[in-house]
C-alpha positions in Angstrom: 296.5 59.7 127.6 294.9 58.9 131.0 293.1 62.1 132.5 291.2 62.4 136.0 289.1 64.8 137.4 289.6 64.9 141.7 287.3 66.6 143.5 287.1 67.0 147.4 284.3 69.7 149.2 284.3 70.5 152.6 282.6 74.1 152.3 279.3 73.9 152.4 277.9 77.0 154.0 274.1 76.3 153.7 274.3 72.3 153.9 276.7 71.8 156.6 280.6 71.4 156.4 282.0 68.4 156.0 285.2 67.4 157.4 286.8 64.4 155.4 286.8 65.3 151.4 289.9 67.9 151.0 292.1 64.3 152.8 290.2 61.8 150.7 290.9 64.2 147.1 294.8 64.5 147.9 295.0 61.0 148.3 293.2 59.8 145.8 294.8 62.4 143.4 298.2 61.4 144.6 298.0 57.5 144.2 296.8 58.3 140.6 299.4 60.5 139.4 301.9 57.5 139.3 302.3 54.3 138.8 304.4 52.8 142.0 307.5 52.6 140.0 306.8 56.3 139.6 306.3 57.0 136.2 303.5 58.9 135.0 299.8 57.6 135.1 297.0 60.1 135.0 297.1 63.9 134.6 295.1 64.8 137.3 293.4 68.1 137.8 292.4 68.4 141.8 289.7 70.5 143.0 289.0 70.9 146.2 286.9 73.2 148.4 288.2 73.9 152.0 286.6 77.7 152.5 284.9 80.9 150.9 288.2 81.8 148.7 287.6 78.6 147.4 284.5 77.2 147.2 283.3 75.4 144.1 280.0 76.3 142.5 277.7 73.8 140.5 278.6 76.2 136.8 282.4 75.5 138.5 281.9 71.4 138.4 279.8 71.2 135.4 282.3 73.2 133.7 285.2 71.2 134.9 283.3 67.8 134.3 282.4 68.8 130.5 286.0 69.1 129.8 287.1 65.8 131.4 285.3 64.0 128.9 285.6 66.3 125.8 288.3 64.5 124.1 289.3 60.8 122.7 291.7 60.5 126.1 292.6 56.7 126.5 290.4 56.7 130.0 288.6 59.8 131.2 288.0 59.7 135.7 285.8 61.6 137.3 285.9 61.1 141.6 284.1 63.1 143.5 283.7 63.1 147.7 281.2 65.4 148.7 277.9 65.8 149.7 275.2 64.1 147.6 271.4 64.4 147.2 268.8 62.2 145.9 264.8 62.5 145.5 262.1 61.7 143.3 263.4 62.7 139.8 267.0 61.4 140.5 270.6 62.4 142.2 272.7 65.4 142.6 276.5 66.2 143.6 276.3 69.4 145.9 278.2 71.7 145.2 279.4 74.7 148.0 276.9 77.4 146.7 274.1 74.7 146.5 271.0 75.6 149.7 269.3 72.0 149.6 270.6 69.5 147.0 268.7 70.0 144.2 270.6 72.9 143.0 273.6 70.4 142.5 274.9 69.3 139.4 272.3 66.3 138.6 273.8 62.7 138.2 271.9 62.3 134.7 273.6 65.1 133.9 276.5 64.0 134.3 275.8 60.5 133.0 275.0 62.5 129.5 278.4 64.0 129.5 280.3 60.6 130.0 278.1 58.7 128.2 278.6 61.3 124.7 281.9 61.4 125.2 284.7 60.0 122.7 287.0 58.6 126.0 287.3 55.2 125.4 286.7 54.7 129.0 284.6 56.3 131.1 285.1 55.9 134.8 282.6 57.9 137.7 283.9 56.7 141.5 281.7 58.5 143.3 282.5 59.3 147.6 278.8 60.6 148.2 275.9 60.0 150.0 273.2 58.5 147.4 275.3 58.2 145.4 274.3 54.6 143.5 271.3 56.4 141.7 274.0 57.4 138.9 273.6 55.8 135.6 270.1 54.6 136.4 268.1 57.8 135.3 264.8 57.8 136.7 262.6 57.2 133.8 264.0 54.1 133.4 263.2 52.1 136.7 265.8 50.4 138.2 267.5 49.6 135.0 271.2 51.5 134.4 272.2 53.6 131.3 276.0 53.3 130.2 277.4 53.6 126.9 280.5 51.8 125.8 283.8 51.9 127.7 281.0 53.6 130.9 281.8 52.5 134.4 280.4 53.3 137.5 281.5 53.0 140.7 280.2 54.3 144.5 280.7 54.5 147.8 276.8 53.6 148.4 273.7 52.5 147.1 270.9 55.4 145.7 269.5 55.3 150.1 272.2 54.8 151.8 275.0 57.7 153.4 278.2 57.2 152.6 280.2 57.4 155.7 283.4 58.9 157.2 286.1 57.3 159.9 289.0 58.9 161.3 288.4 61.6 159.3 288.2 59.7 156.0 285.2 58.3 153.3 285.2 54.8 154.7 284.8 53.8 150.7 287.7 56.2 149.7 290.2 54.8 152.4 289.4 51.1 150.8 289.8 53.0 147.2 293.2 53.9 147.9 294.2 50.9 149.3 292.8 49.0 146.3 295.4 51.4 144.0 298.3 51.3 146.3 298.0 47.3 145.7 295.5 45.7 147.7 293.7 45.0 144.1 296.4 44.4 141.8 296.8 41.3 139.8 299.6 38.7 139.3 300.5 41.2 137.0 300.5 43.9 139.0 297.8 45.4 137.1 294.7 47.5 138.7 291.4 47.4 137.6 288.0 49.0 137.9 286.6 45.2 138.7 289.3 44.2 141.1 288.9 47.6 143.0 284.9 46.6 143.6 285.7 43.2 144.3 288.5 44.5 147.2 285.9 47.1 148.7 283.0 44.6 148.1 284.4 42.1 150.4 285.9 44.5 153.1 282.4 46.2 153.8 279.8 43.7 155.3 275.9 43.5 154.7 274.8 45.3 157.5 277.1 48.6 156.3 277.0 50.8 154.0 276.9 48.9 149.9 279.7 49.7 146.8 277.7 49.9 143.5 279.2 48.5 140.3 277.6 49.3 137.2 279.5 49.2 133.7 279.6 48.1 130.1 282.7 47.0 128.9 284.5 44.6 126.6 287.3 44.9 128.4 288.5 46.3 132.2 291.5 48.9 131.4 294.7 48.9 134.0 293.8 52.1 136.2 297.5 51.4 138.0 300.7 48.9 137.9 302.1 48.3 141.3 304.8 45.9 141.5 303.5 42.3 141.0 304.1 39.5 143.6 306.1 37.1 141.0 308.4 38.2 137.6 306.8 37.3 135.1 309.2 34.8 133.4 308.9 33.1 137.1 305.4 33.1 136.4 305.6 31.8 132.8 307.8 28.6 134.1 304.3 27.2 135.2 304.3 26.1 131.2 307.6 24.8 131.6 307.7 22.5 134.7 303.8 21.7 134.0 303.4 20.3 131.0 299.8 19.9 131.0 296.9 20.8 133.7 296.3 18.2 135.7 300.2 17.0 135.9 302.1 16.0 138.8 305.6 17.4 139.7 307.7 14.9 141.0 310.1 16.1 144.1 312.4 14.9 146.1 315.1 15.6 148.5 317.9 16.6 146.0 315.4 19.6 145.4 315.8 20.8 149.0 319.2 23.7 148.7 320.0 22.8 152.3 318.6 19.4 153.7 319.1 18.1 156.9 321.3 15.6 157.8 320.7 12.4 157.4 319.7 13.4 153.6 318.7 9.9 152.3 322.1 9.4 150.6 320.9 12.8 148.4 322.6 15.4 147.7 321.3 19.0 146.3 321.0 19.3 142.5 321.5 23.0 141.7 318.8 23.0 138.5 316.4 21.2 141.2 317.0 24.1 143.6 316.6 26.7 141.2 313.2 24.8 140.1 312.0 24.5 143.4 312.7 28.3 144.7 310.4 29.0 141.7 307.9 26.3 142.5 307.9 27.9 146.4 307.4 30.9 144.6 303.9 29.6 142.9 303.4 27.7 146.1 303.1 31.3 148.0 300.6 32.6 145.2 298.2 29.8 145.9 299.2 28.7 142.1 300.7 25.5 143.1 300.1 22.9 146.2 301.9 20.0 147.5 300.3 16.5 147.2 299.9 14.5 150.1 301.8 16.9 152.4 301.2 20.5 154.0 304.0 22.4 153.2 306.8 22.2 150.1 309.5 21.0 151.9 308.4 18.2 153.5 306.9 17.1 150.1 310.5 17.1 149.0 311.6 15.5 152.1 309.6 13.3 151.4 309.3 12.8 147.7 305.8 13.6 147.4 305.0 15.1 144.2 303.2 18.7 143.6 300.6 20.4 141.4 299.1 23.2 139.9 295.7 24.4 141.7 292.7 25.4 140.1 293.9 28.6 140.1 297.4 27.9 138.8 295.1 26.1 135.8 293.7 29.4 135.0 297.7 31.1 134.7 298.9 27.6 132.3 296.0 28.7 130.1 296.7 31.8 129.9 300.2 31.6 129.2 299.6 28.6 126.8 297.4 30.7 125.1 299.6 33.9 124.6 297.5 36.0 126.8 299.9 37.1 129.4 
């Protein structure tokens, strides 16, 4: 059982309203619910905060975030896009009834709650300003407190402001990319590190900075998309490689539809049905031509081909049984 907690707050009556969180909550809680094949993923619960009628107080959120993580739930997800406050003694989500910041529900507090809880992973993606001071509780300096299975992720570090464009979280909008594929694996597979590493490298160093923090064994699929390659196409690497390192010999009989003059060759149909999956691996940067710039000509011209460094890392893991 995968649960997540979605909270967007745009009423903020004594802070100032903010304009962005209501979009950024829907569409975070919508590319969770399912995986892209459509089955089921999380249970979400989506709170949001758009006026008076429904404006959510800090006993609201602290309530709501103590049950997220009361159980054994296979992952446990708390986002939150609101404003955030930070000071001397640590950081806060603000909540609507909050008048400074400080009245929010503190970030160690909600660090306790993740960090006691029985979830076997523990997941904060935080969409506030300040918002990297969570999990590094001020008595301990600069050094970060996260139980087993604890993960961290936010839009900015504990100084900066996390910011909006085109009326959404600048870190959300790369979020949701990440989920609807941007991060996925070979295997189609989602995870907390791949989502940092995709909003890591689309924010430069003079804007605002994604912090990672976690302790894990292990990162846990937070979506499956539909991967690039099937996996038995994938697993031929084994098959047509038989060791790292090894060459592929081509030639034109490889080619489905050579042109004339062929070299007194003539199209093999095992050959083809090798090479469409070699062209396959060529496209996924797991396999490269030798002596030539594209596939083709390399069977044109009966230049071999190889497995890159990356396509090294996929034989081992195949040879090995991990995928």
């Amino acid at each position: 059982m995968k649960k997540a907690l979605v909270v967007g707050i745009n009423y903020y009556p004594k802070v100032g309203h903010l304009h962005g969180c209501v979009n950024d909550a829907y569409a975070v809680s919508q590319v969770l619910a399912r995986h892209m094949d459509g089955q089921l993923n999380f249970d979400v619960r989506l709170v949001t905060a758009v006026d008076s009628s429904s404006a959510v107080s800090r006993k609201a959120l602290k309530e709501a975030v103590t049950a997220l993580f009361t159980d054994d739930s296979e992952v446990a997800l708390l986002y939150f896009a609101g404003h955030g406050h930070v000071e001397d003694v640590g950081g806060y989500l603000v909540t609507s009834d909050c008048e400074d910041g400080d009245d929010g529900l503190s970030l160690d507090e909600v660090l306790n709650f993740a960090n006691e809880s029985e979830a076997k992973n523990k997941i904060l993606v935080l969409d506030s300003c300040y918002s990297g001071a969570a999990g590094t509780p001020k008595s301990l300096g600069d050094k970060a407190l996260l139980s087993e299975g604890m993960t961290i992720l936010t839009a900015s570090s504990k100084d900066q402001y996390a910011m909006e464009e085109n009326g959404s979280g600048v870190f959300t909008s790369l979020l949701v990319d990440a989920l609807n594929g941007g991060a996925a694996n070979l295997l189609g597979d989602i995870t907390p590190g791949s989502i940092y590493a995709h909003i890591d490298q689309s924010l430069g160093a003079w804007e605002q900075r994604p912090i990672f923090k976690t302790n894990v064994k292990a990162f846990t699929s937070l979506r499956k998309v539909a991967p690039p390659i099937q996996l038995n196409d994938l697993k031929q690497i084994t098959a047509l490689f038989p060791k790292p390192g090894a060459d592929f010999a081509l030639d034109p009989s490889f080619e489905p539809q050579p042109p004339a003059p062929n070299h007194g060759v003539a199209p093999d149909p095992e050959n083809n049905r090798k090479f469409a999956i070699l062209q396959k691996l060529n496209r996924l940067n797991l396999v490269k031509p030798v002596g030539e710039e594209h596939m083709y000509f390399a069977a044109m011209n009966s230049k071999p081909c190889k497995l890159t460094v990356l396509g090294e890392h996929y034989w081992y893991l195949i040879t090995k049984g991990r995928i």
